[in-house]
PDB file of N, H, CA, C and O in Angstrom:
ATOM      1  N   UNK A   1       5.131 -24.762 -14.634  1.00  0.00           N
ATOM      2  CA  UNK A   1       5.182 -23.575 -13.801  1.00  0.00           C
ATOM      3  C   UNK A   1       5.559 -22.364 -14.644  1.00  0.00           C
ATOM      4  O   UNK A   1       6.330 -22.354 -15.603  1.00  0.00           O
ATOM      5  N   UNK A   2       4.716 -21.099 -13.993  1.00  0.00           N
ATOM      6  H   UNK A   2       4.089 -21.108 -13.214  1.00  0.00           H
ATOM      7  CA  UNK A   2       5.120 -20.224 -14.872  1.00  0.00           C
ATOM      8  C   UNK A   2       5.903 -18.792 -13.615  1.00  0.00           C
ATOM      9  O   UNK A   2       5.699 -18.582 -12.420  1.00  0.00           O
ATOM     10  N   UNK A   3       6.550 -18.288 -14.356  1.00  0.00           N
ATOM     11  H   UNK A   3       6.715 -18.459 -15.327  1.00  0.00           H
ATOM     12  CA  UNK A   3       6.720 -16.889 -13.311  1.00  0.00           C
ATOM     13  C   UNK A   3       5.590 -16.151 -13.329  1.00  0.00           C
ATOM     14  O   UNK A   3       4.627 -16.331 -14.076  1.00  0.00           O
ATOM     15  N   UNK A   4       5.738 -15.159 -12.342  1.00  0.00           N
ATOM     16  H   UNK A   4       6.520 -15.014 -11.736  1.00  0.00           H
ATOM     17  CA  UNK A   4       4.777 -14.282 -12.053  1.00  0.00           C
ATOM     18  C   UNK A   4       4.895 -13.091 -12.899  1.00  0.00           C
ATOM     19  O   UNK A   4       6.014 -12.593 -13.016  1.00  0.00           O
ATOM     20  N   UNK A   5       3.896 -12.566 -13.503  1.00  0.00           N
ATOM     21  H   UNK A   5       2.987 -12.971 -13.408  1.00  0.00           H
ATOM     22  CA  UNK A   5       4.257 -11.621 -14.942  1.00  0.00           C
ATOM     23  C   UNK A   5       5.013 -10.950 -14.437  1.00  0.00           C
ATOM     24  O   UNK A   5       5.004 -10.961 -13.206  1.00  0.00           O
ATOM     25  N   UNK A   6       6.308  -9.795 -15.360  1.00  0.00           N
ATOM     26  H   UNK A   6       6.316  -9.785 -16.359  1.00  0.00           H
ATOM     27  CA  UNK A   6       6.832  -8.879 -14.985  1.00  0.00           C
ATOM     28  C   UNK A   6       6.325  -7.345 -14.751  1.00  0.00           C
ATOM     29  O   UNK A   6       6.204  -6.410 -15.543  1.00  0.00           O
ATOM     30  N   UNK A   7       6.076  -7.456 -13.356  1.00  0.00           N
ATOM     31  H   UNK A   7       6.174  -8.215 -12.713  1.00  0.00           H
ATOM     32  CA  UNK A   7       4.965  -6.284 -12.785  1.00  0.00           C
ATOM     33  C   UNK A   7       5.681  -5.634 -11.790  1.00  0.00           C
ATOM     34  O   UNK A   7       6.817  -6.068 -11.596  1.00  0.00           O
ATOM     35  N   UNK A   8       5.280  -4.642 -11.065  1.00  0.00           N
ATOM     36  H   UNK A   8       4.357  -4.289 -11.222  1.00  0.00           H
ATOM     37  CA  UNK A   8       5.558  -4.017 -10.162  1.00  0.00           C
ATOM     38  C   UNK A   8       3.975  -3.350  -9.482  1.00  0.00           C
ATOM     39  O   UNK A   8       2.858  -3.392  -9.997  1.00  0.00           O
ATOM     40  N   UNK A   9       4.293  -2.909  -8.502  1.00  0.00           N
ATOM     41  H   UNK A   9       5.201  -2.875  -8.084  1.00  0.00           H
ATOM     42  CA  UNK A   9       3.024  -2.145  -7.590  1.00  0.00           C
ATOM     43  C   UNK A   9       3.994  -0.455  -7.361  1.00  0.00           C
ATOM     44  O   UNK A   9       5.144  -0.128  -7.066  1.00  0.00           O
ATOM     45  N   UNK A  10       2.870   0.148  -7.663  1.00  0.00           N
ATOM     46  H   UNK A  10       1.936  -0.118  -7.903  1.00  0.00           H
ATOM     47  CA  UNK A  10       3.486   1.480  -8.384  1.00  0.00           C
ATOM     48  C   UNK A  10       3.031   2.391  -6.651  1.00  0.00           C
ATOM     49  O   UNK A  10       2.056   3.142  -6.696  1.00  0.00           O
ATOM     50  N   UNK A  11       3.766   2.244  -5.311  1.00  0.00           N
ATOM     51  H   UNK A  11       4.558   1.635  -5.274  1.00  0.00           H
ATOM     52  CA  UNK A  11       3.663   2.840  -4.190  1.00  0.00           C
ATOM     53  C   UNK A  11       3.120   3.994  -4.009  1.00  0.00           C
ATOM     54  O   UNK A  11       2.430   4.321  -3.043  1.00  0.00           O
ATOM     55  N   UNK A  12       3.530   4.914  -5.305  1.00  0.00           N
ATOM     56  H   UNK A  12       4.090   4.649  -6.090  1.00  0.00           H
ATOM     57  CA  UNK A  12       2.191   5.634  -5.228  1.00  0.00           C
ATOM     58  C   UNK A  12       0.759   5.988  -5.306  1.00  0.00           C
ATOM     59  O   UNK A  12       0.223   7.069  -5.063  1.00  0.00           O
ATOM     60  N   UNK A  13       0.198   4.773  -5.726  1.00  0.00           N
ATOM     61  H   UNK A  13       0.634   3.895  -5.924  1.00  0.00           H
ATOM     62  CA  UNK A  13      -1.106   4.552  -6.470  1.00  0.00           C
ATOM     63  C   UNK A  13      -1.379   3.533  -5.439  1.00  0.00           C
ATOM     64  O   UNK A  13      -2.603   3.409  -5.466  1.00  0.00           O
ATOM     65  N   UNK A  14      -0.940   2.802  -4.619  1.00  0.00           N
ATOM     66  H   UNK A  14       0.054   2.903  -4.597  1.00  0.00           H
ATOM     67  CA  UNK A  14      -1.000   2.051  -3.789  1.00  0.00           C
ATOM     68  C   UNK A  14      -1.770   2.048  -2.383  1.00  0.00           C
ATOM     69  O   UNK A  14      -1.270   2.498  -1.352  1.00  0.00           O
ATOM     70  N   UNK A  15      -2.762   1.610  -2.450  1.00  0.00           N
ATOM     71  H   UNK A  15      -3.168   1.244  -3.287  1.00  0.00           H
ATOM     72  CA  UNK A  15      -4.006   2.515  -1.257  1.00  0.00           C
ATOM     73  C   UNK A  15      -3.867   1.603   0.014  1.00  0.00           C
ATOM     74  O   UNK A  15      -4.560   1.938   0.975  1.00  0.00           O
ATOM     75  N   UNK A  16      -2.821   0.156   0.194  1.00  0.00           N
ATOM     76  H   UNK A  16      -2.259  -0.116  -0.587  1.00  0.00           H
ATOM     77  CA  UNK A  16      -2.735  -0.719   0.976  1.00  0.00           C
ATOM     78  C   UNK A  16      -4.366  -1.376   1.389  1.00  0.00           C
ATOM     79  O   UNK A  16      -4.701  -1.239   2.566  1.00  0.00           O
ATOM     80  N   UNK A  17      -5.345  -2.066   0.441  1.00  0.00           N
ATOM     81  H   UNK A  17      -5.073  -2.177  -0.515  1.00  0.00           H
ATOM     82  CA  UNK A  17      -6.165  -2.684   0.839  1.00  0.00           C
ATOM     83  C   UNK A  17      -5.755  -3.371   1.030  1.00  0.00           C
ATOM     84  O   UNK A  17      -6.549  -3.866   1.830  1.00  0.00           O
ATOM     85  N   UNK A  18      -4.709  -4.243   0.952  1.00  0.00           N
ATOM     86  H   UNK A  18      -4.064  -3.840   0.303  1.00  0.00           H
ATOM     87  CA  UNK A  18      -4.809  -6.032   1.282  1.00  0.00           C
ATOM     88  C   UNK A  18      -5.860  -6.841   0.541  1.00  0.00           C
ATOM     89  O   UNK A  18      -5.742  -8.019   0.879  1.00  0.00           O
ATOM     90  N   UNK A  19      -6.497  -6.732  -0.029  1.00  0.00           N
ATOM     91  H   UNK A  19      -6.593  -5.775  -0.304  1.00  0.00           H
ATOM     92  CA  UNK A  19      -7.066  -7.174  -0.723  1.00  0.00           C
ATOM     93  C   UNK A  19      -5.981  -8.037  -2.101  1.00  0.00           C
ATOM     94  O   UNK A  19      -6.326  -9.138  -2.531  1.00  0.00           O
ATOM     95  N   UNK A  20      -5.159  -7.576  -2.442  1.00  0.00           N
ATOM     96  H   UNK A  20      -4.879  -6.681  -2.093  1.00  0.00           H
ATOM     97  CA  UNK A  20      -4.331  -8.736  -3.654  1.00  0.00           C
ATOM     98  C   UNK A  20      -3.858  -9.575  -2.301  1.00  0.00           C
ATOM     99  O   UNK A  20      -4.310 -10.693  -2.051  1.00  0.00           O
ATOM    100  N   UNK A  21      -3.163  -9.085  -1.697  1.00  0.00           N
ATOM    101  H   UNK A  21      -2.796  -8.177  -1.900  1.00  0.00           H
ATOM    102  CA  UNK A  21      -2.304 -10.040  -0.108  1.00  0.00           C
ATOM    103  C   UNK A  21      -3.348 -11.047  -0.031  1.00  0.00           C
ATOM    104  O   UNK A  21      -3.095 -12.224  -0.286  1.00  0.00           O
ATOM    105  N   UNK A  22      -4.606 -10.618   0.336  1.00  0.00           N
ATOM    106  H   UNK A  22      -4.812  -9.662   0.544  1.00  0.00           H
ATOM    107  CA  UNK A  22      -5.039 -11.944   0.803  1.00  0.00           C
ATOM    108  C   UNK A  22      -5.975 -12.388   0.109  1.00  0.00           C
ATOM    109  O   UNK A  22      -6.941 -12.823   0.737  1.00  0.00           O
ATOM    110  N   UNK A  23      -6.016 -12.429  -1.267  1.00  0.00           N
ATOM    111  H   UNK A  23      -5.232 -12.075  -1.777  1.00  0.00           H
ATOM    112  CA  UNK A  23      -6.403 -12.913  -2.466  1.00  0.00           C
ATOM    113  C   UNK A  23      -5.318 -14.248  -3.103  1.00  0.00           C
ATOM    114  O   UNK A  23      -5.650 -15.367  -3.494  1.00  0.00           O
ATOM    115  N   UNK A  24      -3.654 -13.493  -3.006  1.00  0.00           N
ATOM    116  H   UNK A  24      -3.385 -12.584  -2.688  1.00  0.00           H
ATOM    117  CA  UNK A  24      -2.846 -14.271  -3.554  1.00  0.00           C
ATOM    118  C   UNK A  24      -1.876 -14.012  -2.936  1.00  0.00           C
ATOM    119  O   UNK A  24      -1.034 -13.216  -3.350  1.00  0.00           O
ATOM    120  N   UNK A  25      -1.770 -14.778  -1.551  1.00  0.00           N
ATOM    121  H   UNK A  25      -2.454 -15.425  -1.214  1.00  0.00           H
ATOM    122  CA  UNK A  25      -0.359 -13.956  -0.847  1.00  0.00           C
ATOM    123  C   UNK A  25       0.953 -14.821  -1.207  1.00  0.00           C
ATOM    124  O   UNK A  25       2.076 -14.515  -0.806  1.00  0.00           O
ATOM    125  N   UNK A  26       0.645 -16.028  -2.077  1.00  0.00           N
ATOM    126  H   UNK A  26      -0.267 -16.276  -2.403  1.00  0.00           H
ATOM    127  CA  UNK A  26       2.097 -16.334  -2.704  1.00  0.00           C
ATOM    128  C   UNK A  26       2.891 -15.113  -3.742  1.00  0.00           C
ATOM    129  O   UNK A  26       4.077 -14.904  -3.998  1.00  0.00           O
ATOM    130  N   UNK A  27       1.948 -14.626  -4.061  1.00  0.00           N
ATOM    131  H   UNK A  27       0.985 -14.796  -3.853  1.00  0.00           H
ATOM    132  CA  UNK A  27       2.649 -13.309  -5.134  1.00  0.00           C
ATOM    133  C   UNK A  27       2.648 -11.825  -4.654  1.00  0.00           C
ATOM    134  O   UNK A  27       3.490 -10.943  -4.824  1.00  0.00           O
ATOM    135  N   UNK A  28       1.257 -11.814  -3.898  1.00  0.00           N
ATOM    136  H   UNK A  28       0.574 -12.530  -3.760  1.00  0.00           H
ATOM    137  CA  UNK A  28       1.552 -10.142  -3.024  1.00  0.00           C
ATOM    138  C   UNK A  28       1.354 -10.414  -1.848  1.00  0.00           C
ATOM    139  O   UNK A  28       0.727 -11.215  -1.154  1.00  0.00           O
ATOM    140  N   UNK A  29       2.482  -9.003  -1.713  1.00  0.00           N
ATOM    141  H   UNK A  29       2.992  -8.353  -2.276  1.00  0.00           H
ATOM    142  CA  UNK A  29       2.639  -8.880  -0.186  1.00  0.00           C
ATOM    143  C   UNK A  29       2.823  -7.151   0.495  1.00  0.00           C
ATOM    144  O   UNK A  29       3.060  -6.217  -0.272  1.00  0.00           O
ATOM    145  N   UNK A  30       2.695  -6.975   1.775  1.00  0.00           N
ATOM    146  H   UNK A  30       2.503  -7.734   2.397  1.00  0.00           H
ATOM    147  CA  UNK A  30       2.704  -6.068   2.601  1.00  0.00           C
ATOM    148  C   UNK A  30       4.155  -5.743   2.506  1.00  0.00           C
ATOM    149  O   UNK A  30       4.810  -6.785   2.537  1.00  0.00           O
ATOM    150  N   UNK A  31       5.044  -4.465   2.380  1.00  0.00           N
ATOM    151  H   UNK A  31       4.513  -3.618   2.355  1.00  0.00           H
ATOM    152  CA  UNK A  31       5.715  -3.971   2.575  1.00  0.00           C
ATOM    153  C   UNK A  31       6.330  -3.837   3.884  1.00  0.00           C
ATOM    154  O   UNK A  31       6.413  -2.609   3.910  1.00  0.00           O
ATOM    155  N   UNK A  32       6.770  -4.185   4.874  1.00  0.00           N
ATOM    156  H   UNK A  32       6.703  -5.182   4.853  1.00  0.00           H
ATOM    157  CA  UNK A  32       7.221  -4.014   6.216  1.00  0.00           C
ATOM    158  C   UNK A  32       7.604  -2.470   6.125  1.00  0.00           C
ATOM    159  O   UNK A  32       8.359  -1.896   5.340  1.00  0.00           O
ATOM    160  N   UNK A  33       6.830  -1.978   7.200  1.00  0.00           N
ATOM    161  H   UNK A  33       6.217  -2.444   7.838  1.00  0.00           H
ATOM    162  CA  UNK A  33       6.924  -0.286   7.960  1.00  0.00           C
ATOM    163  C   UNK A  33       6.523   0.395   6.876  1.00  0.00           C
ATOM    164  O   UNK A  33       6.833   1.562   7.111  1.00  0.00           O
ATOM    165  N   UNK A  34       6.014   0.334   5.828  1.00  0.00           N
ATOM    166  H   UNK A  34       5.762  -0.615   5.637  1.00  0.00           H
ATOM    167  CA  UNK A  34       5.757   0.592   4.288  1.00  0.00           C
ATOM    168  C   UNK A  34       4.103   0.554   4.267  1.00  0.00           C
ATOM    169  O   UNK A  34       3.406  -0.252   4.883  1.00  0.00           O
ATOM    170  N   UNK A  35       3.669   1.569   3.450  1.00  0.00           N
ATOM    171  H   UNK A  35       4.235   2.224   2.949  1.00  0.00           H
ATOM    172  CA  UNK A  35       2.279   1.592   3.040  1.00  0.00           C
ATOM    173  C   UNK A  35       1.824   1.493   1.771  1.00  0.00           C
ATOM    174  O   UNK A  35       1.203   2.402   1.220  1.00  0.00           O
ATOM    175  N   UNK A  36       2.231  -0.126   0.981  1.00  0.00           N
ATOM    176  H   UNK A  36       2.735  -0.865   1.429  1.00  0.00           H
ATOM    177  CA  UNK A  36       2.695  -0.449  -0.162  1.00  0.00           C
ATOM    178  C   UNK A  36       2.443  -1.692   0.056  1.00  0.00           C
ATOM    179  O   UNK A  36       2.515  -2.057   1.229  1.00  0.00           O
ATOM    180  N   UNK A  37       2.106  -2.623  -0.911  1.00  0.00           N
ATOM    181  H   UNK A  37       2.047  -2.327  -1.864  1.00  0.00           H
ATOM    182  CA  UNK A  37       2.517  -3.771  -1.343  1.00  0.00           C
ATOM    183  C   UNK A  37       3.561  -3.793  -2.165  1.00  0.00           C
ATOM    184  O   UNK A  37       4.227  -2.789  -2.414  1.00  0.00           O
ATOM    185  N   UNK A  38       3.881  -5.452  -2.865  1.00  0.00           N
ATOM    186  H   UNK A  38       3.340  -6.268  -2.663  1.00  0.00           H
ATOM    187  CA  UNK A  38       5.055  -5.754  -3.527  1.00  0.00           C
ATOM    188  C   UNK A  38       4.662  -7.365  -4.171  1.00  0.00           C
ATOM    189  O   UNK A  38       4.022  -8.170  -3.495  1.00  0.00           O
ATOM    190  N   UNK A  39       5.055  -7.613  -5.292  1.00  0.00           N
ATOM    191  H   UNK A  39       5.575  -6.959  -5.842  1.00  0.00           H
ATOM    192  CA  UNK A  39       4.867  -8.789  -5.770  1.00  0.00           C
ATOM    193  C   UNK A  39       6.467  -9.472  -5.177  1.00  0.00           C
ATOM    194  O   UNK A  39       7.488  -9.002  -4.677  1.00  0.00           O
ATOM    195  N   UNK A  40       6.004 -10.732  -5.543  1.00  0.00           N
ATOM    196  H   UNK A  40       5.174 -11.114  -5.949  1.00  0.00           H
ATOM    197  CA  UNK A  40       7.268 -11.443  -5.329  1.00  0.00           C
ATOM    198  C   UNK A  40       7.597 -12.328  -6.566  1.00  0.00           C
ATOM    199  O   UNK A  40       6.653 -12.821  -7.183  1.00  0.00           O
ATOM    200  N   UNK A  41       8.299 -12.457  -6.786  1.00  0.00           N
ATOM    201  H   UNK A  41       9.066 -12.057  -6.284  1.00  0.00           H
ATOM    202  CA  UNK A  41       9.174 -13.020  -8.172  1.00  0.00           C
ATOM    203  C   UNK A  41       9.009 -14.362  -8.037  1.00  0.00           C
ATOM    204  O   UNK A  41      10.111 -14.844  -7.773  1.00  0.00           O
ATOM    205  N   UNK A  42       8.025 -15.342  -8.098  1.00  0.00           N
ATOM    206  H   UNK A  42       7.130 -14.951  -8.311  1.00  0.00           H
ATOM    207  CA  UNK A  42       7.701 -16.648  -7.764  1.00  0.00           C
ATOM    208  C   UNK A  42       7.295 -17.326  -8.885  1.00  0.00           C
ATOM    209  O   UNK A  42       6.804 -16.734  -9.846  1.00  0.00           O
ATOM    210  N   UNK A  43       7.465 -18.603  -8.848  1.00  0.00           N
ATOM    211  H   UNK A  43       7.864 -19.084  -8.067  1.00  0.00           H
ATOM    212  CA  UNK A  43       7.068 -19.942  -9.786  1.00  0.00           C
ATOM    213  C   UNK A  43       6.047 -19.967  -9.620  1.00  0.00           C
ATOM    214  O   UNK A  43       5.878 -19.940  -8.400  1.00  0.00           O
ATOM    215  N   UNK A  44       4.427 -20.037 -10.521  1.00  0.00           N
ATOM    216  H   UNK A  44       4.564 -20.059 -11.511  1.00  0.00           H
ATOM    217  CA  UNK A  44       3.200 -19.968 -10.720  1.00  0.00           C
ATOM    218  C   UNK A  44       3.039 -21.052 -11.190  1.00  0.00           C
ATOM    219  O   UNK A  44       3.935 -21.492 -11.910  1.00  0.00           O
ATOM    220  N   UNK A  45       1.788 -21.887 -10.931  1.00  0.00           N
ATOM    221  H   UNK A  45       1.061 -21.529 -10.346  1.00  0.00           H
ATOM    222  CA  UNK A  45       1.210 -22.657 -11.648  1.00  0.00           C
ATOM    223  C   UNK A  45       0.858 -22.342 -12.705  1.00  0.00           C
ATOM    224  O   UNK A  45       0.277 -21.376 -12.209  1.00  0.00           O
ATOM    225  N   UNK A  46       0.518 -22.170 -14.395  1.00  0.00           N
ATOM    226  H   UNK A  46       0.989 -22.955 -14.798  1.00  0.00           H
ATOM    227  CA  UNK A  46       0.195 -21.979 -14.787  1.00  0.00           C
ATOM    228  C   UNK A  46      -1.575 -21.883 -14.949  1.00  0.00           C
ATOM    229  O   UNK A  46      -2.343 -21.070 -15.463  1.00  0.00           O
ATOM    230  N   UNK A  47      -1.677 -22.722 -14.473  1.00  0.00           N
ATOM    231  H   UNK A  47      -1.053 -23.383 -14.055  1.00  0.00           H
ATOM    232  CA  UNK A  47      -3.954 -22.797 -14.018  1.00  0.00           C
ATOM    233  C   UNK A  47      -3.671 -21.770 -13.150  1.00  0.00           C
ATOM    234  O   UNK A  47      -4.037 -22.096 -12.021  1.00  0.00           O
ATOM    235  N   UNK A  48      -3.182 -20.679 -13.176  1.00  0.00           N
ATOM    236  H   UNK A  48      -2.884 -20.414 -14.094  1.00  0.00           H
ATOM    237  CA  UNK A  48      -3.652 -19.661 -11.800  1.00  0.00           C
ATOM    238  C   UNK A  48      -3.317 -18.350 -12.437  1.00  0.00           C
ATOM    239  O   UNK A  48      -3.553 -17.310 -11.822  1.00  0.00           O
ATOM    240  N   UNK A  49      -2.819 -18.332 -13.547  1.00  0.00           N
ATOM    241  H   UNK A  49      -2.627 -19.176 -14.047  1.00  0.00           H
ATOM    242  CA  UNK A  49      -2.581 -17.056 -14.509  1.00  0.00           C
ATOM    243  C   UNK A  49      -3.647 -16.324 -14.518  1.00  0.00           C
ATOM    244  O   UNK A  49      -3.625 -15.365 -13.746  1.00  0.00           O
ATOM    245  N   UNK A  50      -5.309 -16.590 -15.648  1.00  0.00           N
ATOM    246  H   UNK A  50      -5.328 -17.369 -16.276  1.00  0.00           H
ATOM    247  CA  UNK A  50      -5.979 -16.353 -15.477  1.00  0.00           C
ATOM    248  C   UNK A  50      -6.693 -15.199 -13.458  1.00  0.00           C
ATOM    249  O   UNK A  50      -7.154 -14.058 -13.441  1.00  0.00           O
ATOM    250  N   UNK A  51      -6.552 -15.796 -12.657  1.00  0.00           N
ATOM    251  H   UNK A  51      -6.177 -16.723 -12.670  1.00  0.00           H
ATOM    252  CA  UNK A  51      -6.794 -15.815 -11.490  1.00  0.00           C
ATOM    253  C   UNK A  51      -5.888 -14.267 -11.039  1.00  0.00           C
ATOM    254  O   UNK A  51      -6.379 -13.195 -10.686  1.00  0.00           O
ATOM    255  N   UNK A  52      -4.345 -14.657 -11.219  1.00  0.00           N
ATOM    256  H   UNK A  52      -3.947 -15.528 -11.506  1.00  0.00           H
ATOM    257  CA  UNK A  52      -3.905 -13.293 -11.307  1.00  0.00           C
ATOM    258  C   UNK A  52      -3.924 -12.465 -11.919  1.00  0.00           C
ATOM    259  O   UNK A  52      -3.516 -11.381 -11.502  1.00  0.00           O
ATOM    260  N   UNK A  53      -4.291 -12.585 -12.871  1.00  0.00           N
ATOM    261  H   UNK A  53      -4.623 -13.465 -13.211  1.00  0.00           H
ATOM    262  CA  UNK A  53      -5.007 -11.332 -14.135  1.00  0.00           C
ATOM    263  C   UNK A  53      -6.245 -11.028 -13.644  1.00  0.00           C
ATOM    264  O   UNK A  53      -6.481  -9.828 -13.787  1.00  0.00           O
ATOM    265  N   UNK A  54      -7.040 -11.578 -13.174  1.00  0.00           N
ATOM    266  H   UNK A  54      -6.848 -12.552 -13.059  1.00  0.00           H
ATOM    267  CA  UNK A  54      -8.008 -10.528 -12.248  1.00  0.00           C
ATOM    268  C   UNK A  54      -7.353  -9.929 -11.323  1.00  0.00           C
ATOM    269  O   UNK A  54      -7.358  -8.699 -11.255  1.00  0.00           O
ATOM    270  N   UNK A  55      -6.722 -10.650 -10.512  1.00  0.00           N
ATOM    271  H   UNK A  55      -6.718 -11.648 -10.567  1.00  0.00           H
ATOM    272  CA  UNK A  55      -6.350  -9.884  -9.246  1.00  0.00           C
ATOM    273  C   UNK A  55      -6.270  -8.560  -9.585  1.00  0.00           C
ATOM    274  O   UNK A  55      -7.130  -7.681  -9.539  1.00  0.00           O
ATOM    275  N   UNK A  56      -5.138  -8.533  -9.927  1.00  0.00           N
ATOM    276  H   UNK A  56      -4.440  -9.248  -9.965  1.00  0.00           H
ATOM    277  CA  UNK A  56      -4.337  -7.216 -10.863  1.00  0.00           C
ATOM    278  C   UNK A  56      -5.253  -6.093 -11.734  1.00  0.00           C
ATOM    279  O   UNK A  56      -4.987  -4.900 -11.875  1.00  0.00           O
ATOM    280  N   UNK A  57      -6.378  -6.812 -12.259  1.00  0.00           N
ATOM    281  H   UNK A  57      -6.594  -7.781 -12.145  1.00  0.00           H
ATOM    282  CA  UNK A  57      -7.115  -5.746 -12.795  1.00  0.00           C
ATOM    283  C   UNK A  57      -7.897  -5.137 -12.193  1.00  0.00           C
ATOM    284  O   UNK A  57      -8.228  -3.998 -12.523  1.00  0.00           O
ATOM    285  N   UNK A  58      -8.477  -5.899 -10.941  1.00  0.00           N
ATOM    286  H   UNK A  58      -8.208  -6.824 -10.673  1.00  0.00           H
ATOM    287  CA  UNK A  58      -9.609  -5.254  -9.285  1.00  0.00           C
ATOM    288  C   UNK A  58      -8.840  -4.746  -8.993  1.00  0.00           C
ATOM    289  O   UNK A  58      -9.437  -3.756  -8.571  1.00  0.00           O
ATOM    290  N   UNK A  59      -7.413  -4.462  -8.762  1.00  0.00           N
ATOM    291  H   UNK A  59      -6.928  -5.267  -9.105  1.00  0.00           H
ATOM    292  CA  UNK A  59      -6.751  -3.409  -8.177  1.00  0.00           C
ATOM    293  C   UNK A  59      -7.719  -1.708  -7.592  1.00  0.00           C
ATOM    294  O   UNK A  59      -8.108  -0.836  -8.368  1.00  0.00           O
ATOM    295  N   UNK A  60      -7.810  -1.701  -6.726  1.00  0.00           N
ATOM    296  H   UNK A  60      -7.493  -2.410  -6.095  1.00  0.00           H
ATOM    297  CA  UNK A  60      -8.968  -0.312  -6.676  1.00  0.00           C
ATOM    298  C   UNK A  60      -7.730   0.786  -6.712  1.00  0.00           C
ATOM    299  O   UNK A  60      -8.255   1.845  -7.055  1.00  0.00           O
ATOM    300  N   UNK A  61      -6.389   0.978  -6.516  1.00  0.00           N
ATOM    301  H   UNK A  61      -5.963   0.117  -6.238  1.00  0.00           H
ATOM    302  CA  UNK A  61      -5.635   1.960  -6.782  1.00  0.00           C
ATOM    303  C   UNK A  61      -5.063   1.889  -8.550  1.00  0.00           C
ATOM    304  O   UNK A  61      -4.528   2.806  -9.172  1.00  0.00           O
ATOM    305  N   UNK A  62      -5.324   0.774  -8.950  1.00  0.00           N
ATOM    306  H   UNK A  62      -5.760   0.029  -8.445  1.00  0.00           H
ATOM    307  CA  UNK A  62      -4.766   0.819 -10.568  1.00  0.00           C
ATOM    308  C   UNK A  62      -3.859   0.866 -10.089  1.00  0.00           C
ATOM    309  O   UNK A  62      -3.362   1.963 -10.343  1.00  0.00           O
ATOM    310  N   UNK A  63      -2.917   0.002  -9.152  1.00  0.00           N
ATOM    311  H   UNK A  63      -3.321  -0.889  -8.945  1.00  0.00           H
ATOM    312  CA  UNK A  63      -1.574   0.094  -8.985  1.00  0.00           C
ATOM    313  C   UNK A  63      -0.569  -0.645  -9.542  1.00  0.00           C
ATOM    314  O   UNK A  63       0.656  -0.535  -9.490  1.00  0.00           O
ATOM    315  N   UNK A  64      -1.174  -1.283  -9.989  1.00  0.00           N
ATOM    316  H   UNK A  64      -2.169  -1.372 -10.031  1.00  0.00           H
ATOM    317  CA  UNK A  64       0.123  -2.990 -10.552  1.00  0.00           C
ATOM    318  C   UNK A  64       0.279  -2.538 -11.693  1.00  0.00           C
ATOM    319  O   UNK A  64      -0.725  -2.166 -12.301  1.00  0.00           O
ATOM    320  N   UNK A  65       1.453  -2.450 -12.249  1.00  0.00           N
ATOM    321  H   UNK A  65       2.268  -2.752 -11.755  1.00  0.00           H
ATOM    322  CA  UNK A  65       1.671  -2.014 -13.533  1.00  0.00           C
ATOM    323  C   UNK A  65       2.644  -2.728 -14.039  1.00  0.00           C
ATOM    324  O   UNK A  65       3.662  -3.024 -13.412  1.00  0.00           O
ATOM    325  N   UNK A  66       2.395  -3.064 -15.233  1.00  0.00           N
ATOM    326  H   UNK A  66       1.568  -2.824 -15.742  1.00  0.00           H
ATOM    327  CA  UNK A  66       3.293  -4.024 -16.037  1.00  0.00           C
ATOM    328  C   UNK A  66       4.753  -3.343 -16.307  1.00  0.00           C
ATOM    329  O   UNK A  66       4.814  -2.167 -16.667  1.00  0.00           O
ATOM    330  N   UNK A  67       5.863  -4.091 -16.127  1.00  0.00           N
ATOM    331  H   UNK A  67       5.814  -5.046 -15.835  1.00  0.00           H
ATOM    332  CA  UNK A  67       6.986  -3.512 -16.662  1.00  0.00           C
ATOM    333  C   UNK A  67       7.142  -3.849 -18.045  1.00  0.00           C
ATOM    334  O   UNK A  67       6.752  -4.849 -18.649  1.00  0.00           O
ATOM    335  N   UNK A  68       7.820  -2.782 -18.470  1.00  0.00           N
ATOM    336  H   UNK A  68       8.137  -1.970 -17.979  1.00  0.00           H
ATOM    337  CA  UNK A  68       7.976  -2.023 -20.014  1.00  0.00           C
ATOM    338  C   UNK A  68       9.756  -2.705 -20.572  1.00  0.00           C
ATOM    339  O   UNK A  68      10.231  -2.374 -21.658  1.00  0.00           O
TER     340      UNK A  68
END
């Protein structure tokens, strides 16, 4: 198992498709009362890395941004 890279979803760039949510809703999610997603800090399979590295790069707001 791996963690989920160290990322964030940058709320301003954040256009709320749902599209990562319901691509990979073990790792993203809907913000409650919020017009934002949010990753969640979770144990990954490693065979699914790949998989979230697309996710993250279809982003249509370029919102997921790697922490520094």
């Amino acid at each position: 198992m791996s963690r989920a890279p160290g990322s964030h979803v940058d709320p301003e760039l954040c256009t709320e498709c749902n599209e990562r949510s319901e691509a990979m809703p073990a790792v993203f999610r809907k913000v409650e009362d919020e017009e934002f997603a949010e990753i969640h800090d979770v144990d990954l399979d490693e065979s699914r890395l790949p998989e979230l590295q697309k996710v993250m790069t279809e982003c249509p707001g370029h919102a997921i941004r790697r922490r520094k």
